[in-house]
C-alpha positions as CSV (number, residue, x, y, z in Angstrom):
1,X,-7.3,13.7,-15.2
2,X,-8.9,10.7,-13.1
3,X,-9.7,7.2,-12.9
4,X,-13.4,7.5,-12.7
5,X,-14.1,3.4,-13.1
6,X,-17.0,3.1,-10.5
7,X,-15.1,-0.4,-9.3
8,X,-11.7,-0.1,-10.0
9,X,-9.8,-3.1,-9.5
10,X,-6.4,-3.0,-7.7
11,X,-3.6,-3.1,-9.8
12,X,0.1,-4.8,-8.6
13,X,2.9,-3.3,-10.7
14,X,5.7,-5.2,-10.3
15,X,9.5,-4.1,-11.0
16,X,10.7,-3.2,-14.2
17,X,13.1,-6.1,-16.2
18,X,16.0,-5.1,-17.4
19,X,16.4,-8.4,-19.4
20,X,13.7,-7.7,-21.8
21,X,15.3,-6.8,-25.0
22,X,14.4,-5.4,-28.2
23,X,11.1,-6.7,-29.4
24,X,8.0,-5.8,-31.0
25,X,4.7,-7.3,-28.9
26,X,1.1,-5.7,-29.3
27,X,-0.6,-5.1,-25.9
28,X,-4.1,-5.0,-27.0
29,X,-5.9,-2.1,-26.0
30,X,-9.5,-2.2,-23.9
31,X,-12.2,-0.1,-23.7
32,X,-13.4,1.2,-20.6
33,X,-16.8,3.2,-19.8
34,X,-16.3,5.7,-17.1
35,X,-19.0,6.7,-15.1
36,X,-20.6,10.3,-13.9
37,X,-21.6,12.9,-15.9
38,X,-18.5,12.6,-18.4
39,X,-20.3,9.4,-19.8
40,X,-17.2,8.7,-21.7
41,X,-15.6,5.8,-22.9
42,X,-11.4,5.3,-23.1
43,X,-9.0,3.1,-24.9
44,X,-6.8,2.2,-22.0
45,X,-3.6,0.4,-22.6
46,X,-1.8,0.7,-19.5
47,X,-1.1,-1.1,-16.5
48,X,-2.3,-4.5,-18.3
49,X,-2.1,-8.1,-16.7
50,X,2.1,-8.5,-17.9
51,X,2.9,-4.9,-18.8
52,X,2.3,-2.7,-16.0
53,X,4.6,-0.2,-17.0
54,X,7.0,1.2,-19.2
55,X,9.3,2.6,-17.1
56,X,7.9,4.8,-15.1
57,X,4.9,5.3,-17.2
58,X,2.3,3.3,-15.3
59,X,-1.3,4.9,-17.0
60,X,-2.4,5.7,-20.2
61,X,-6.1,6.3,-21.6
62,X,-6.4,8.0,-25.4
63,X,-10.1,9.5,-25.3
64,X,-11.8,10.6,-28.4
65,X,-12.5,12.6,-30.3
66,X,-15.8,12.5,-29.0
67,X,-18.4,15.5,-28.8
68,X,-18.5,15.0,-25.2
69,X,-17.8,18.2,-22.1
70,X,-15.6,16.3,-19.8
71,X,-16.8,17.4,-16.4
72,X,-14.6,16.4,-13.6
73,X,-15.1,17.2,-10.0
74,X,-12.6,17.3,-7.5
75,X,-11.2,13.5,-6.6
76,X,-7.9,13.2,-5.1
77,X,-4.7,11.9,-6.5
78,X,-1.1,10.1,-4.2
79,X,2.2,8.9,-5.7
80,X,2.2,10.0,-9.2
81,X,2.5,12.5,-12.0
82,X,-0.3,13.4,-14.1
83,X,0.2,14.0,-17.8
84,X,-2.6,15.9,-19.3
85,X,-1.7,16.0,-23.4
86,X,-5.2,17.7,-25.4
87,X,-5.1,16.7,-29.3
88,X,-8.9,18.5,-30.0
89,X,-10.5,20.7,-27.2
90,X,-9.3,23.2,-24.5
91,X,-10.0,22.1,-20.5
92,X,-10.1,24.0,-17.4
93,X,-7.5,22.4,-14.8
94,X,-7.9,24.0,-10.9
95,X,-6.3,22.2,-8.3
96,X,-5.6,22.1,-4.5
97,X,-2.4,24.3,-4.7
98,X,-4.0,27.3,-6.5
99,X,-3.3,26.8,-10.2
100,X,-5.8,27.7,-12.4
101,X,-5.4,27.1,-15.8
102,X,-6.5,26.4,-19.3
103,X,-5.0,23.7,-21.7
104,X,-5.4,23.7,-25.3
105,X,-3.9,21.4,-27.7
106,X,0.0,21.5,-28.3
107,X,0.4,22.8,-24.3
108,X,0.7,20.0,-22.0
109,X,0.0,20.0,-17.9
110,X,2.2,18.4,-15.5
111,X,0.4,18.1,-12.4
112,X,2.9,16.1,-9.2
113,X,0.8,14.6,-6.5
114,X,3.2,13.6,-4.2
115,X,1.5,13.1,-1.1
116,X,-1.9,14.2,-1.9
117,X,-3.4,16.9,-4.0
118,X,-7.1,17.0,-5.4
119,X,-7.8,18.8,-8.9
120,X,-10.9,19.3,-11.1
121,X,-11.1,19.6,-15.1
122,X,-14.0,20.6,-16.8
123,X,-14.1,21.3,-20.6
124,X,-14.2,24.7,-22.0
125,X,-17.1,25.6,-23.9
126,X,-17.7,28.6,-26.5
127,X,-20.3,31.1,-25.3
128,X,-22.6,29.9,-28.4
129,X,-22.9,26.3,-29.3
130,X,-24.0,25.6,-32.8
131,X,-27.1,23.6,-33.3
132,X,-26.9,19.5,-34.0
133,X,-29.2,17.7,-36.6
134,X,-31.5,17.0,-33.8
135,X,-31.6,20.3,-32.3
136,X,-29.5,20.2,-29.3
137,X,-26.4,21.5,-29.1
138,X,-23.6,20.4,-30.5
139,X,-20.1,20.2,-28.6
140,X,-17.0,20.8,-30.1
141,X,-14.9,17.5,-30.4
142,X,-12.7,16.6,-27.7
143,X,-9.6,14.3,-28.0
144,X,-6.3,13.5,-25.9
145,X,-4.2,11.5,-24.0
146,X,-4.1,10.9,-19.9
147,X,-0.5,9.4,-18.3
148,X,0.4,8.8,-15.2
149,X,3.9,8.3,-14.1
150,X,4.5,6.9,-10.9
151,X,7.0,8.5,-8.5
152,X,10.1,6.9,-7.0
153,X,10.1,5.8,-3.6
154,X,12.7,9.0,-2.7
155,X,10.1,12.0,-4.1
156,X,6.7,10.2,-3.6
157,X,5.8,11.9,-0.3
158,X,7.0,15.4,-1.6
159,X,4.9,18.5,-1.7
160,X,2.4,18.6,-4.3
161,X,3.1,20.9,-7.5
162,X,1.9,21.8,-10.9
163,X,3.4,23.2,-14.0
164,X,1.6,24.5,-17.4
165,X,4.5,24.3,-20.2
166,X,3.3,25.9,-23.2
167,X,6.3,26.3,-25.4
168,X,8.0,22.8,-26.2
169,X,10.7,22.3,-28.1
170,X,10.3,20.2,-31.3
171,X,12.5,18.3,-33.6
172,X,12.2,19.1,-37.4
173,X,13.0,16.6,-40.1
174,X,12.5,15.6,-43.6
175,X,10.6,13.0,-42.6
176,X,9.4,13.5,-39.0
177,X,8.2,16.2,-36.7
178,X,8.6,15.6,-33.2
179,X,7.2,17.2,-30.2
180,X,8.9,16.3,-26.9
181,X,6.7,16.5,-23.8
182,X,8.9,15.6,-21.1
183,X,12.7,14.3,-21.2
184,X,14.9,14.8,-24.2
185,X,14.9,13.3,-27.6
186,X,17.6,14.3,-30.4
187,X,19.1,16.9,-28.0
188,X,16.0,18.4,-27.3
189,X,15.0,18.7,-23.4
190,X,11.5,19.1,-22.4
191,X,11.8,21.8,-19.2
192,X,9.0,19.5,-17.9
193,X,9.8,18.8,-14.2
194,X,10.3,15.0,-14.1
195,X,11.1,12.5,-11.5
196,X,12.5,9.3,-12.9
197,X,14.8,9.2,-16.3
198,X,11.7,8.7,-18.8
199,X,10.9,10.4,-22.1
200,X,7.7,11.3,-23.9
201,X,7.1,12.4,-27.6
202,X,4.6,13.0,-30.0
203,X,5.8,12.4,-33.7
204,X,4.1,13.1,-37.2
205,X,5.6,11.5,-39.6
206,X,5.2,9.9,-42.9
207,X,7.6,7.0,-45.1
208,X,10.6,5.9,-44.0
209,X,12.0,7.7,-40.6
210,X,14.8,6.6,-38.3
211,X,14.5,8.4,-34.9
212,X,17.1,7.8,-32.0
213,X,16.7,5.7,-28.6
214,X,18.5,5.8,-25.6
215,X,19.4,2.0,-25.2
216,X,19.3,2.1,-21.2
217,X,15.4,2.5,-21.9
218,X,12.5,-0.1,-22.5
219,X,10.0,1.9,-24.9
220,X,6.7,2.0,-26.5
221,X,4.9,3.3,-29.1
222,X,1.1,4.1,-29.0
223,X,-0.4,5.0,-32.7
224,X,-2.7,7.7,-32.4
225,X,-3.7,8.0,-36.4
226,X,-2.4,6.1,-39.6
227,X,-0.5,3.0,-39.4
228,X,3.2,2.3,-39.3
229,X,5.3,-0.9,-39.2
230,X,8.1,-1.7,-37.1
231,X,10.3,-4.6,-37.2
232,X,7.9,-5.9,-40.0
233,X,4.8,-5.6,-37.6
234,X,2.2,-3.6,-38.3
235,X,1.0,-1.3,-35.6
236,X,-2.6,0.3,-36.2
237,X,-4.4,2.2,-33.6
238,X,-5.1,0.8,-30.7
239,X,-2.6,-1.4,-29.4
240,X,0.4,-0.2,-27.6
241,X,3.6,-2.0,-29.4
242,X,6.1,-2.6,-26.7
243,X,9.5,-2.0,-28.1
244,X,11.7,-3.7,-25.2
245,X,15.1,-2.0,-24.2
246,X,18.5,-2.3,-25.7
247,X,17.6,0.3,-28.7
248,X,19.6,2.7,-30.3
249,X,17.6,4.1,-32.6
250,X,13.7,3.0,-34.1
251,X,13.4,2.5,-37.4
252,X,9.7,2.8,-39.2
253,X,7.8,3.4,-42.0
254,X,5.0,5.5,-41.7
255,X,1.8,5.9,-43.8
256,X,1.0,9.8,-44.2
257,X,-0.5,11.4,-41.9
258,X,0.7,9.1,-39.0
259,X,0.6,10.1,-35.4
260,X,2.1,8.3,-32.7
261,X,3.3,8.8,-29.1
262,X,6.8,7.2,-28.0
263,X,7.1,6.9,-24.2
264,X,10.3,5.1,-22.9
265,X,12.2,5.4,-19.4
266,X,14.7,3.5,-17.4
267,X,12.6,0.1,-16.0
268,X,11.0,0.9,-13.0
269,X,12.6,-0.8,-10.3
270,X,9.9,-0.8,-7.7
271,X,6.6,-2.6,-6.8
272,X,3.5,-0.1,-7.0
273,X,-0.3,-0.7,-6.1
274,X,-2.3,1.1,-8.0
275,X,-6.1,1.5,-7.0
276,X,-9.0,4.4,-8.1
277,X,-6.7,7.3,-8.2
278,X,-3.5,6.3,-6.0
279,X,-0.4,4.9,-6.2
280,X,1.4,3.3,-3.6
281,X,2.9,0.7,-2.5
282,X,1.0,-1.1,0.1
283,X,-2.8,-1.9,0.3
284,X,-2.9,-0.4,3.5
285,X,-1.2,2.6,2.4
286,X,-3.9,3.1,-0.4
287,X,-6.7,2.2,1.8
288,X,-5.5,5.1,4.1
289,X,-5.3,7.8,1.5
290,X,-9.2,6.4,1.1
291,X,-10.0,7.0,4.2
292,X,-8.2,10.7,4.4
293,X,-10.0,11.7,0.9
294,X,-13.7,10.4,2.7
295,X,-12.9,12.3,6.0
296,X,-12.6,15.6,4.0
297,X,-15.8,15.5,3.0
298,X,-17.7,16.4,6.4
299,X,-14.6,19.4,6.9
300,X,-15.5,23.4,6.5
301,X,-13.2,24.8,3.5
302,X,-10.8,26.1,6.2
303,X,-10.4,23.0,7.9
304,X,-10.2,21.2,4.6
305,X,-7.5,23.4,2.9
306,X,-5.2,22.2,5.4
307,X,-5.8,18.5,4.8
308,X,-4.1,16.2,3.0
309,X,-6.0,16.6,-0.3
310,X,-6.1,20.4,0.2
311,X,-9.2,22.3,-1.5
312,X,-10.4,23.4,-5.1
313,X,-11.9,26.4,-4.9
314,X,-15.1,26.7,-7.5
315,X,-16.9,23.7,-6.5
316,X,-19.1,25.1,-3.1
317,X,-22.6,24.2,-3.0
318,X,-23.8,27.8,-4.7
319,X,-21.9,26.6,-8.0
320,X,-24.5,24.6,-9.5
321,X,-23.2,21.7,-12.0
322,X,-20.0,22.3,-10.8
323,X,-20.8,21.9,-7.4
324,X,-19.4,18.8,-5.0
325,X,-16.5,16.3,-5.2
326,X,-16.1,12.7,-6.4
327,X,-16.4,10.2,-3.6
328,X,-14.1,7.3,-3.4
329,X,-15.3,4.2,-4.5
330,X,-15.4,0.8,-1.6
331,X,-12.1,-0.9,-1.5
332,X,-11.3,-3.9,-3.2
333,X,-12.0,-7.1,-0.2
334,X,-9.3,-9.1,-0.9
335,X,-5.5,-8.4,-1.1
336,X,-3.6,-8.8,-4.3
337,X,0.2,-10.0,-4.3
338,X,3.0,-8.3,-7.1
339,X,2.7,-10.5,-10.6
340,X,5.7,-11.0,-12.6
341,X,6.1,-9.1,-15.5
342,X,5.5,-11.7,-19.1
343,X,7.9,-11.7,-22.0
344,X,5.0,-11.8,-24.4
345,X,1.5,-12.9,-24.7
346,X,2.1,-16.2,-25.3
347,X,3.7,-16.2,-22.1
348,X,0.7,-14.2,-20.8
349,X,-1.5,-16.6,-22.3
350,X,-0.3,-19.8,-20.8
């Protein structure tokens, strides 16, 4: 999935700190409208102005559920992980590399960009639509969450790679179910191919639940429906409750029916610059990987399959909506320095 902001600002992401302990602060969550034909608004709550990560999670939007087709042309991606996780609705991935792949909820992509891949998603649609009130059609819901994670310095100029993992293991409790997406959780290991020590988990869980930490990681807990309280905080949907590191184990209680996602990792020890669709490390560096996407565009197919971005294939000018490729928006004119990462939002605030 993409960053499809028409003006994306460029985003510093200092280091991870190790010194943050266990806490309970609310990162507000803000919506953004993304442009093109998708015409969809997210609740994005990562990188924000203090909390640019946790770990090496450095992007997450929760779209939906909306009756809208995501349609996503090609658009390029550098220096990260994708994390495509449906809730409601099945998508069409096709990438640079050759995968070509559906996703349906419970089945999570994994798409690593290295140096440079492109990819398209476009939602899947029955052959029939059923009729709306007003006589159009009516699309089938669509809900989900899009994560980045960015790569270490060591593996973010590898080749670029995807992987569809449709069977993940889950934990199964009294009071919790627990799907985990990548890393482990309660000796449970996602065979997701990952690149920095980080875990991701979708639990279900209602009353009083105890579920165990790693205390080397900084975590985060994103409710998706219902409402729990941790620490004596209530955490609705929306915000993303930073948990801090130090944690053995996370004690909550849940109302029924509560969804969350827990994301955690080892703090990320490295400055990244994030702009449009890249991660980095330099503005220059970003502003080149502009420039190669842009230059593809006046290549044949041949010449661009052996570019940096590669080819999706599906997308020549005989293939009607789903004809073209997202341009990249004008850079940012200015050059933005690292910002320290606050304690909390008072900090933020003053």
């Amino acid at each position: 999935m993409t960053n499809l902001e028409t003006a994306p600002a460029e985003e510093v992401c200092p280091a991870g700190h190790v010194g943050t302990g266990p806490c309970v602060q609310l990162w507000p969550s803000r919506d953004v409208p993304l442009g093109g034909v998708r015409a969809m608004t997210v609740s994005r709550t990562l990188p924000q102005r203090g909390l640019p990560t946790v770990g090496a999670w450095c992007f997450l939007d929760s779209f939906g559920p909306d009756r809208v087709a995501m349609s996503v042309l090609p658009h390029p991606h550098t220096g990260l992980q994708t994390v495509t996780w449906p809730l409601q609705g099945e998508v069409r991935h096709r990438d640079s590399v050759g995968s070509d792949v559906v996703v349906r909820p419970g089945q999570l992509n994994i798409m690593t960009a290295g140096r440079g891949i492109s990819h398209s998603e476009f939602a899947v649609l029955p052959a029939a639509l059923p009729k709306a009130p007003d006589g159009g059609d009516l699309l089938p819901l669509s809900r989900g969450l899009q994560l980045w994670v960015a790569l270490p310095d060591a593996e973010r100029h590898r080749a670029p790679s995807f992987q569809q993992v449709v069977d993940l293991p889950r934990v199964i409790t009294d009071t919790y179910t627990a799907t985990v997406l990548v890393g482990e959780f309660a000796g449970q290991h996602s065979p997701a191919v990952m690149f920095s020590p980080i875990v991701g988990v979708e639990v279900s869980a209602s009353g009083s639940i105890d579920v165990p930490l790693d205390p080397t990681f900084e975590h985060a807990v994103l409710v998706l429906d219902g409402s729990a309280v941790i620490d004596g905080q209530t955490v609705d949907p929306g915000p993303l409750a930073f948990l801090g590191a130090g944690r053995d184990a996370l004690h909550l209680d849940a109302k029924p029916g509560t969804l969350f996602m827990l994301l955690g990792g080892e703090p990320f020890e490295e400055d990244v610059l994030m702009w449009w669709n890249f991660v980095g490390r330099t503005h220059e560096e970003v502003e080149q990987a502009r420039e190669d996407w842009e230059a593809q565009a006046s290549l044949s197919d041949e010449e661009a399959r052996s570019a940096r971005f590669g080819r999706v294939s599906g997308h020549g000018p005989d293939a009607g909506a789903e004809a073209g490729r997202i341009p990249a928006p004008p850079m940012p004119a200015v050059q933005l320095k690292p910002r320290t990462r606050a304690r909390s939002q008072e900090e933020l605030q003053g």
